[in-house]
MARNU-634671 format. One record per atom (N, C-alpha, C): residue in one letter; x, y, z. Coordinates in steps of 0.02 Angstrom, whole numbers, plus 50000, padded with zeros to 5 digits. Each point is the difference from the previous one (the first is absolute). Layout:
N
AXYZ ...
This chain:
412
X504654649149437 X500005006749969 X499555004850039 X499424996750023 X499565006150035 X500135000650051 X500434995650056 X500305000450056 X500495004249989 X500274999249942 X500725007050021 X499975008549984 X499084998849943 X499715004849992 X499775004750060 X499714993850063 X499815003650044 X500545002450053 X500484995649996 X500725002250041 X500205006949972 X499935002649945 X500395005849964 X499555004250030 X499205001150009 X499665003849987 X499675000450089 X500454993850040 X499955003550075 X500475001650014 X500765000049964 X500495004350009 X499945008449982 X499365001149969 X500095007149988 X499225004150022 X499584994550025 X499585002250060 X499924997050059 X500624997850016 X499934997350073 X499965003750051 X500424996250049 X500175007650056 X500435001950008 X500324996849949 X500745004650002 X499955004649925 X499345002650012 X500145006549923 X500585004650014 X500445000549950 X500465003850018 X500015007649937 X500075006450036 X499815006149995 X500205001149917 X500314995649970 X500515000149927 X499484999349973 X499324993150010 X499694997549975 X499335004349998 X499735003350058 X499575003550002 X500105007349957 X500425002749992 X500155005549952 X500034998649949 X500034993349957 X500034998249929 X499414997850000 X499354996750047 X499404998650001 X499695008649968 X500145003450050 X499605008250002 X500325001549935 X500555001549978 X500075001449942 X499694998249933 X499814994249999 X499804995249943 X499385001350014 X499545000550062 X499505003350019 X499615007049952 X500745004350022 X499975006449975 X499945001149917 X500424996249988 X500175000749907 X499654993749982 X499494995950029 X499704998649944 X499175004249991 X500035003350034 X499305005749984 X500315006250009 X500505003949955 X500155005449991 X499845006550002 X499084999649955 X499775006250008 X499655000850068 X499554994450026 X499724998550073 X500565004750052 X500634996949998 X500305000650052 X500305007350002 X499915003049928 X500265006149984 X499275005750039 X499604998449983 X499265004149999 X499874998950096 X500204994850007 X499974997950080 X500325008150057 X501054997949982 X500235004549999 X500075005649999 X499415003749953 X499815004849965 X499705004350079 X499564996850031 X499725000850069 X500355004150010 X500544994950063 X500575003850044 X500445003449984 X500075001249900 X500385004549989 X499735007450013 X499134999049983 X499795007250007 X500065002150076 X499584996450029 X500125000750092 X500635003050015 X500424993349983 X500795001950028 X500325008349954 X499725003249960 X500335003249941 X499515006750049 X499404998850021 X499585005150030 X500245002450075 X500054994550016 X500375001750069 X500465002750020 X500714998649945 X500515003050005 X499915009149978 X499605001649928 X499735003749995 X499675006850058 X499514996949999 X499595002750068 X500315002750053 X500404994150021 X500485001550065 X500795004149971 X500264999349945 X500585007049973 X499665006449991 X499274999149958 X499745006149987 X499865006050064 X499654994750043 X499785002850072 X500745004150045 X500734995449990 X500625004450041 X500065003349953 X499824999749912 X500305008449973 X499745006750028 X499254996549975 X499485004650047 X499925005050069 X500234994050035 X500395004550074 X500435004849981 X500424997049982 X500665006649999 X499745006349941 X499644997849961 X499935006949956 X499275004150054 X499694996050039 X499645004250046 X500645001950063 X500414997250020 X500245003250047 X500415007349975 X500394997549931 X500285004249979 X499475007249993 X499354997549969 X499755008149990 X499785003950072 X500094994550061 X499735003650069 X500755004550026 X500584996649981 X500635002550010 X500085008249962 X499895000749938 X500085006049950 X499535003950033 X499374999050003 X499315004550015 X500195001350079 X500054994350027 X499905000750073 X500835004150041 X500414999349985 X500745002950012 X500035005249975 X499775003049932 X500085007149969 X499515005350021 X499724999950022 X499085005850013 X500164998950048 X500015010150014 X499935002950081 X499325005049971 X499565001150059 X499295002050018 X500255007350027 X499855004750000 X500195008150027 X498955003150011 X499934996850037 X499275002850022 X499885006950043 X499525005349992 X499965004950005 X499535000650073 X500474997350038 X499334999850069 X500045007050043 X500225003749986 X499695008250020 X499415001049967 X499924997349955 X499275001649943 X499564995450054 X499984993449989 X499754996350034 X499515000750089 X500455004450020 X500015000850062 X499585006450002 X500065005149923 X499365006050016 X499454998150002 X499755006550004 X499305001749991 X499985002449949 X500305004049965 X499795000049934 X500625001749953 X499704999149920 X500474998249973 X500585001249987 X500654996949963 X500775004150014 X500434996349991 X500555001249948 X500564997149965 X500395000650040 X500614996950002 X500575001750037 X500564998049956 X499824995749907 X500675000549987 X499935005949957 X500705001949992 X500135005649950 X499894997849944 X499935007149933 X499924997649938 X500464995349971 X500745000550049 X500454998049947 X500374991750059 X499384999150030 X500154993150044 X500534995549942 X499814998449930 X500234994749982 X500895003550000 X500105004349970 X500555002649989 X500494999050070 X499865000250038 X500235002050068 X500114992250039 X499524993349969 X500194994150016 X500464997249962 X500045001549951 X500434998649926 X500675001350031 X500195005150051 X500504999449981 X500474995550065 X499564996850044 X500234995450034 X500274994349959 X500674996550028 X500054994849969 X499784995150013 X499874998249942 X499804992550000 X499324999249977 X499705005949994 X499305000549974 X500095000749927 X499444995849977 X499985000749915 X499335001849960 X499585003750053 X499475002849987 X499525001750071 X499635004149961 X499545001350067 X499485006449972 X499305000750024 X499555001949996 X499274999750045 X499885004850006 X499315001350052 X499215000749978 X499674997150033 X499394996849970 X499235003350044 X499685000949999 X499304999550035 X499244997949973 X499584998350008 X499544999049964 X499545007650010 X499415002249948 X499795005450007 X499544999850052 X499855005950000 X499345000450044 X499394997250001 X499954994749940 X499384996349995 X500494992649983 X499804996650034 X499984992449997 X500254996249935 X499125001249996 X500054995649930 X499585007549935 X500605001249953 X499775007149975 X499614995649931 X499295006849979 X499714999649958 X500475001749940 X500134994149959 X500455000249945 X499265000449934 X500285001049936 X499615002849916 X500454999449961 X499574998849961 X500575000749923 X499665008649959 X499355000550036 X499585006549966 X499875004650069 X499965005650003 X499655004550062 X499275000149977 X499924999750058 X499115002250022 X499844994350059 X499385002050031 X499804994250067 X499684993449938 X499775000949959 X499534995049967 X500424995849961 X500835000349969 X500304996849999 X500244994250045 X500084992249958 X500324996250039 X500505000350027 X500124997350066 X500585002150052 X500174995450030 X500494998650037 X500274994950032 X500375001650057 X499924997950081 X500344998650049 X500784999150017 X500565003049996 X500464997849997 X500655004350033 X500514995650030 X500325004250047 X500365004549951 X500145007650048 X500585003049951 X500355003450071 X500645000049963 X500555001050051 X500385006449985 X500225003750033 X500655005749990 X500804996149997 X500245002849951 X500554996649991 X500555005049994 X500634999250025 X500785003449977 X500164996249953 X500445006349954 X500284993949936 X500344995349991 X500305000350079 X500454994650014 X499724992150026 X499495001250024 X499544996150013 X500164991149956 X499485001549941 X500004995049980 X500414997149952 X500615003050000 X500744995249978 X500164996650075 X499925004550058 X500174997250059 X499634993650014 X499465000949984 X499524992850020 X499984993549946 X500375000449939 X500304995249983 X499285000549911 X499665005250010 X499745000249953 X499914999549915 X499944994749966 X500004997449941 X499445005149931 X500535001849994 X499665004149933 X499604996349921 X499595000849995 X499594996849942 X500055002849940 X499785006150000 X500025004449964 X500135009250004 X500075004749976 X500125008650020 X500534999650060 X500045004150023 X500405000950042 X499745001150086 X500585000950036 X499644999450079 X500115009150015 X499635000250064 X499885007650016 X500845001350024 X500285005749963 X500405005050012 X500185005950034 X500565001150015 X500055008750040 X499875004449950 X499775000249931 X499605006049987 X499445000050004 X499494994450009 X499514999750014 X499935000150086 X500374999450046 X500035003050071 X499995005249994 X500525004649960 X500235007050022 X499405004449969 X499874996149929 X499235007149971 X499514996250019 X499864996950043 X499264997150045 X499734995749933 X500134999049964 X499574995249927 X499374996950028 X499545000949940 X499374994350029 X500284995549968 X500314994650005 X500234993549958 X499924993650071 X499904994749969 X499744994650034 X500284991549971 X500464995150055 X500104995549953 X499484994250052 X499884996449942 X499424995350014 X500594992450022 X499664995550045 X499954993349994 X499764997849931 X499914992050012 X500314996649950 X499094999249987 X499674998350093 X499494998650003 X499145006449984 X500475006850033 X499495003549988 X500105002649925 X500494999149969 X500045003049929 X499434997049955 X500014991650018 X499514995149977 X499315001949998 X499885002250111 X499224999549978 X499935009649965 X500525001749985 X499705006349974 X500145002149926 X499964990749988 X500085002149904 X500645004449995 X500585000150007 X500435000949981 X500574998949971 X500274995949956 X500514993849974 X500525007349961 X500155004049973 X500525001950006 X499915007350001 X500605005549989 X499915006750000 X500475003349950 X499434995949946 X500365003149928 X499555009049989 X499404999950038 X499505005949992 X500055003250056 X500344999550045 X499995003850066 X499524999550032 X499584993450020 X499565000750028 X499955004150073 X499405000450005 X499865004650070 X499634996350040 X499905001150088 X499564998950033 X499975004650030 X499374997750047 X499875005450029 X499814999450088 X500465000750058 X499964999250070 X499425005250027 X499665000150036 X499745002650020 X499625004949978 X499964999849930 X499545005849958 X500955003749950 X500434999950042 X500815001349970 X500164995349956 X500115004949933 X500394997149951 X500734998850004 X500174993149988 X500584998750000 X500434995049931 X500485001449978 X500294997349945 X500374992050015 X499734995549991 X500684993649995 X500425000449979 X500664999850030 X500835000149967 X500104992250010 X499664995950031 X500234995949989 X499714993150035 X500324993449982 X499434993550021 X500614996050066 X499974997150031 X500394995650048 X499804993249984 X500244995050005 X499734994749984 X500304993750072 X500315001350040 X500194998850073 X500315004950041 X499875000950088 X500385001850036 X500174995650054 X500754999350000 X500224994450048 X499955001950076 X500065005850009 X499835001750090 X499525004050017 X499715001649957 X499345004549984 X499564996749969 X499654994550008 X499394995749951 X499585004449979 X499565004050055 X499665002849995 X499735006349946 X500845001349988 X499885004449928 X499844997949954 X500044992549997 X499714996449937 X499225001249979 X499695001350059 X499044998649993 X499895008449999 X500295007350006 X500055005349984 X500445003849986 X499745007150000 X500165007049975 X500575002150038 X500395001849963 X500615004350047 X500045006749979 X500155005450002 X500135007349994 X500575002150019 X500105007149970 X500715002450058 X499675003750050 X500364997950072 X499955003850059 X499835006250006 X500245006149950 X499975006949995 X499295001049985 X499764996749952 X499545000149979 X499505001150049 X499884992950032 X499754996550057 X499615006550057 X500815003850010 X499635004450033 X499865007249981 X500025001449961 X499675006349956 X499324995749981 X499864994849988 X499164998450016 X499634998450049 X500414995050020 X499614998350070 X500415001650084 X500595003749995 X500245003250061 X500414992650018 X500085002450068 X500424996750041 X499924990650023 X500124995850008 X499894993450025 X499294999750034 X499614997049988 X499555000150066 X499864994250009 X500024996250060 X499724993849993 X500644992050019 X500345001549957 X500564996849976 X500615002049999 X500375000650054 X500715003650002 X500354998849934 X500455003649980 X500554998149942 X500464996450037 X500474996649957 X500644996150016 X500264999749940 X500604996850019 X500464999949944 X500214993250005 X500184997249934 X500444993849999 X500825001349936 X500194995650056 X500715001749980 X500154993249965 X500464998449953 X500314994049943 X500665001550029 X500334994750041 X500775000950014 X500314994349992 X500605001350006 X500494991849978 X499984996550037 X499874993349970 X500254996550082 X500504996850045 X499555003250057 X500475000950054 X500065007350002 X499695004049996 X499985006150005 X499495004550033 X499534994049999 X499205002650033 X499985002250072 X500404998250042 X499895002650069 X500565007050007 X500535000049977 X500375005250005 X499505006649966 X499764998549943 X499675005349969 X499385003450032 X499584991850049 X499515004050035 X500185003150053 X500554999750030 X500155004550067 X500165008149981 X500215000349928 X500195006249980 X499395002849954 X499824997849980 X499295002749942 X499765005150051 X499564999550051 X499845005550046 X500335006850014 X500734998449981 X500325006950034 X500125002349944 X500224996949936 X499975002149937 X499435004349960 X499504997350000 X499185001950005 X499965007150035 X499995001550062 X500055003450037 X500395001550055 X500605000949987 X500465003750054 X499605003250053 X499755004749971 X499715004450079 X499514995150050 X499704993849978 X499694998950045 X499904992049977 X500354996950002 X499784989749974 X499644999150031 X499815001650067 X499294997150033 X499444999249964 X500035004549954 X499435001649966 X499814993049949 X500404996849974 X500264993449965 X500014993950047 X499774993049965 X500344994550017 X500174995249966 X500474997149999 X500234997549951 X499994993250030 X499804993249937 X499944994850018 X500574994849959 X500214997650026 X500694994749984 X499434995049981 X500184992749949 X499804995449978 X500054995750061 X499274996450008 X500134995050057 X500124993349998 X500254996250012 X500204993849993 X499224997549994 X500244996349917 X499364996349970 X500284992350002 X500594998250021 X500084992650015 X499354998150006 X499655000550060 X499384996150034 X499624997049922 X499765005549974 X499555000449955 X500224996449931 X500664999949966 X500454997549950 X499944991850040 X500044998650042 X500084994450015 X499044994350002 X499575006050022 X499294996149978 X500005001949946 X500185002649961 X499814998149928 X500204997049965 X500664996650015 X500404995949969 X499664992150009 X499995000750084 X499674995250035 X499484996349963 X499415004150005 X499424998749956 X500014999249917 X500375002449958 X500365000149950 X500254993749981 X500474996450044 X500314992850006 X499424995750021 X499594999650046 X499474995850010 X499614996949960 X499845008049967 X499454998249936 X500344995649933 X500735002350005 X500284995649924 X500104994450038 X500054997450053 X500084992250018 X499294996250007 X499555005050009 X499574993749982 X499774999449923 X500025005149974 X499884996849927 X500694995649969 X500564999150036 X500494995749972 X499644994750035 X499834999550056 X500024995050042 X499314994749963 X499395004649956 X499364999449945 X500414994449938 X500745002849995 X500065001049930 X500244989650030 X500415000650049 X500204993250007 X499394993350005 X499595003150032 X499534994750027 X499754998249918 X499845005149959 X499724998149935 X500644995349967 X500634999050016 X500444997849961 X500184992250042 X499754998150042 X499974996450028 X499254995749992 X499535004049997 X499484995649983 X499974998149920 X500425001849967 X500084998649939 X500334992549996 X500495002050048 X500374994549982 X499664993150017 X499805000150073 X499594995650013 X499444998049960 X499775003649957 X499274997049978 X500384997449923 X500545000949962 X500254996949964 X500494995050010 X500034996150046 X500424995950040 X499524995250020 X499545001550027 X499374996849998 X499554994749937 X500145007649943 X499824995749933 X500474993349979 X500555002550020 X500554995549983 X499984994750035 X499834998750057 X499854993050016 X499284997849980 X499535002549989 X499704996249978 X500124997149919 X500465003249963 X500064998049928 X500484995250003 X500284999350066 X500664995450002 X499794995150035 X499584997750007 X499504994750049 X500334992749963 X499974999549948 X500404991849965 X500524999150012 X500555006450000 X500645000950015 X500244998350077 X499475001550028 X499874998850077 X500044994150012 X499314996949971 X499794993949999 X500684997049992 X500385000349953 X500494994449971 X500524999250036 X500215005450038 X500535001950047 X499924996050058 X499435000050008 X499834998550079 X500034989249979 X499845000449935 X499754992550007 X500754998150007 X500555003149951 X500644997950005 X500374999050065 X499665004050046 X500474999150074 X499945004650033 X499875008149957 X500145005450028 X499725001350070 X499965002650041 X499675001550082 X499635007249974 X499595000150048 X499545006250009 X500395004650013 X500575000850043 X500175007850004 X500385001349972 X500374995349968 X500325000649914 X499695005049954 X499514997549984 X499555004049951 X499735006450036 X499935000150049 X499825006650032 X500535005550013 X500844997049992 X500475004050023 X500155003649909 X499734994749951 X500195001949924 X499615004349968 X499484999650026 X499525008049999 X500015005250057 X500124999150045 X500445005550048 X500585001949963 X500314998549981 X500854999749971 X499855006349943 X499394997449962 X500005003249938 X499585007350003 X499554999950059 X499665006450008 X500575005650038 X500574994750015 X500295006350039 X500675001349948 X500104994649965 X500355005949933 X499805002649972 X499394999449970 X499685004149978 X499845007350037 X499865001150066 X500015005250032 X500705002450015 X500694998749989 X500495000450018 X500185004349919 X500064995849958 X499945003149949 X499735007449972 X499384999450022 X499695004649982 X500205005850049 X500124999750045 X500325007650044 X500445001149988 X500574996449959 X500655002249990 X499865004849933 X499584996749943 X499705004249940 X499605005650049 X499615001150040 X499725004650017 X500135005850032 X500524995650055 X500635005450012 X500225004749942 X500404996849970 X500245004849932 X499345005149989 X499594994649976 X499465008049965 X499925003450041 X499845000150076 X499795004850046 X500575004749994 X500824999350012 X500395004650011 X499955003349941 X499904997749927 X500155004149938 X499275003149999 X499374998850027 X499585005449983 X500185006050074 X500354998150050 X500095008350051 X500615003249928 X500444995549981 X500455004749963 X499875002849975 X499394999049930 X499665003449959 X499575006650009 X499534998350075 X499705005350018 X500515005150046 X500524999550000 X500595004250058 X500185003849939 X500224994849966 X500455004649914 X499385006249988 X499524997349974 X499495003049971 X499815007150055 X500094998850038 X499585006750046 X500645002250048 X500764997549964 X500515003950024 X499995000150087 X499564995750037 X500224997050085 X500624997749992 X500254999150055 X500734996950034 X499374992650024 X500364995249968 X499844992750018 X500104999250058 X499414995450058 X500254998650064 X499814991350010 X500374998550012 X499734989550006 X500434998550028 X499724996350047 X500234995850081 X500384992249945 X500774998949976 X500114995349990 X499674994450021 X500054996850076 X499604996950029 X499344997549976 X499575004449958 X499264998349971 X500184995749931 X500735002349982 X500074995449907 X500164993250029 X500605002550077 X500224991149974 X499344993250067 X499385005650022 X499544994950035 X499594997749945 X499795007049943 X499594994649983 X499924996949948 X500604997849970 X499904992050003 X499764992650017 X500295003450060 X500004994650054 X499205000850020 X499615005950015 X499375001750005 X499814995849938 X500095000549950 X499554997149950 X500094992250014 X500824995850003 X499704993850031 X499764998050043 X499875006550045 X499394996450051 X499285000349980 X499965002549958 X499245001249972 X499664995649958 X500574998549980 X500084990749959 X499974993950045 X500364999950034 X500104996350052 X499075000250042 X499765003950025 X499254999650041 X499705000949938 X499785002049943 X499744997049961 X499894993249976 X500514998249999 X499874993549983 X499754993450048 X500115002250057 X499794995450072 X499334994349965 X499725004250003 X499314995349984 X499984996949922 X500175002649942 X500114997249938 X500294992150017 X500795000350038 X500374996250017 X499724995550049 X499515002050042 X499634993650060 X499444996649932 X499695005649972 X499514996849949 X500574992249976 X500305002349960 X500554993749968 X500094996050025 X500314999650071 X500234995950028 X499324995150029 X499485002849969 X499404994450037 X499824997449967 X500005000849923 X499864996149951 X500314991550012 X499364997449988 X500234991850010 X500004997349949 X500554995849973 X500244997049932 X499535000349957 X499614995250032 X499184996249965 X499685005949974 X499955004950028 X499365004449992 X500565005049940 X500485000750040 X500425007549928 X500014994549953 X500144994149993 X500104996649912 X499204998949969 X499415002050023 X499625000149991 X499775007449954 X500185005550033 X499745006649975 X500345001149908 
């Protein structure tokens, strides 16, 4: 009887283990510590679930950065005033009615002319007098066309108008930022400030400008204004920026000049959008780098998981060991049946992780209305990534096992 006991039991750890037998070993492995092997798993699902993650989130990412370098960077033409530039002293060269006169090129869908004043950074108030608190802050001359042209986000009141061009208005719309440091949150009372010792009325708050940042941290005015107080440009040529369709931006800058000024475009130059490839591409670059190594963080943690609970597992399986080995089993038997099992277990778990990774890019694409971007290629590797993570995890768990000597595992 114990001779044919041991005949049965070197037929199924001999050396002819055959692959039927080792998958019903790992299985029975697997399901008889259920939650272990679940919580094990649990690892490479997050790893594998982060990675995929990380690395979908990072190509949505690209394309909604390339996309916004495409809109911004393809639509905006520059109309700079380098006759001003080139004086000695100060001097406009567009007409009052520049925006009108770009408007009616096609393909343009806004446009407006800009300068900053004659002081830098202007003494802004909420009260007149020198002994009032005051604050540093840019203020600019603006056309009304201006800041619809520059992509400007309204908060609250309204933005500067052609009746406030045409009757010179003291009216003023704030950033999001200087409205803040000047105690201002809405304009239910008409609040006032005050530029330069000049009273001026808020019509209104901005709360972003997409090609104009800068209006965000100050004061804007109308142009007319601008110079019935402080005169002509000094310092800072005017220019204009133009909002056109795209694919429209270079035709429009060759003509903006003669449009502007017929009698003399020299006086104008107009700047076409320059190829920001270079730049769309390091930022993407660096963009992708940085999400691969925190995927690349997220794996090593899902891998040392596995290993250090694979680990536990042979030592709790040390009798089981023991008994195997006394029956007949060979050393790399037992070392291929905990190899076997760390790498379904890691095999497993990337296929669950897979899934979650693609359904959390879905969720965050749905939610923030992106166009989804994922390299097929990344769902159906990693899997296979996760059984390799199982697979070198377990290396040493599995040499541990296989060294256990009868005597000593039926001992523990």
């Amino acid at each position: 009887m114990a001779g044919h006991r041991r005949e049965k039991y070197g037929e199924l750890a001999g050396p002819r283990l055959r692959p039927r037998d080792l998958g019903t070993e790992v299985l029975a492995g697997l399901l008889q510590r259920p939650g272990r092997s679940a919580l094990t798993m649990l690892g490479t699902v997050l790893g594998i679930g982060a990675f995929v993650a990380i690395v979908g989130l990072s190509q949505v990412a690209s394309g909604q950065i390339g996309k916004q370098f495409n809109t911004l960077g393809a639509t905006q033409v520059t109309v700079v005033d380098v006759a001003a530039a080139r004086a000695h002293t100060p001097t406009l060269d567009f007409p009052p009615n520049a925006d009108a006169l770009v408007s009616r090129i096609h393909g343009v869908l806004g446009a407006g002319v800009w300068w900053p004043i004659i002081f830098q950074r202007a003494t802004v108030s909420v009260l007149p007098g020198p002994g009032e608190q005051s604050w540093g802050m840019p203020v600019d001359a603006v056309s009304p066309g201006l800041l619809p042209a520059s992509g400007a986000h309204l908060s609250s009141g309204v933005l500067i108008n052609q009746f406030d061009e045409s009757h010179t208005q003291n009216v003023a719309v704030l950033g999001q930022s200087a409205a803040a440091q000047l105690h201002i949150s809405n304009l239910a009372n008409a609040p006032a400030i005050f530029i330069a010792g000049q009273p001026f009325t808020v019509i209104g708050i901005i709360t972003g400008d997409a090609r104009l940042p800068q209006f965000n941290f100050g004061v804007a005015i109308p142009e007319s204004t601008a110079l019935r107080l402080w005169g002509l440009p000094n310092g800072q040529a005017a220019q204009m920026l133009i909002h056109t369709r795209l694919g429209a931006a270079h035709v429009v800058a060759q003509q903006a000049p003669v449009a502007i000024r017929p009698d003399n475009p020299t006086l104008l130059s107009a700047l076409a959008p320059a190829n920001l490839g270079h730049l769309q591409h390091a930022v993407t670059t660096n963009l992708n780098t940085l999400f691969l190594a925190l995927a690349g963080i997220s794996l090593v943690v899902g891998a040392v998981g596995i290993a250090n609970t694979t680990l536990v597992a042979v030592l709790e399986r040390a009798g089981e060991i023991g008994l195997r080995r006394a029956l007949g089993a060979r050393p790399r038997h037992i070392g291929m049946q905990f190899l076997a099992e760390s790498t379904a277990l890691g095999l497993f778990g990337g296929l669950i992780g897979s899934a979650c990774g693609v359904v959390t890019i879905l969720t965050v694409t749905i939610a923030h209305h992106w166009t989804a971007l994922l390299d097929p290629r990344l769902v159906a590797v990693a899997p296979l990534a996760g059984g390799v993570i199982g697979l070198l995890a377990g290396l040493y768990p599995a040499l541990r096992a296989s060294a256990l000597e009868p005597a000593e595992a039926l001992r523990r």
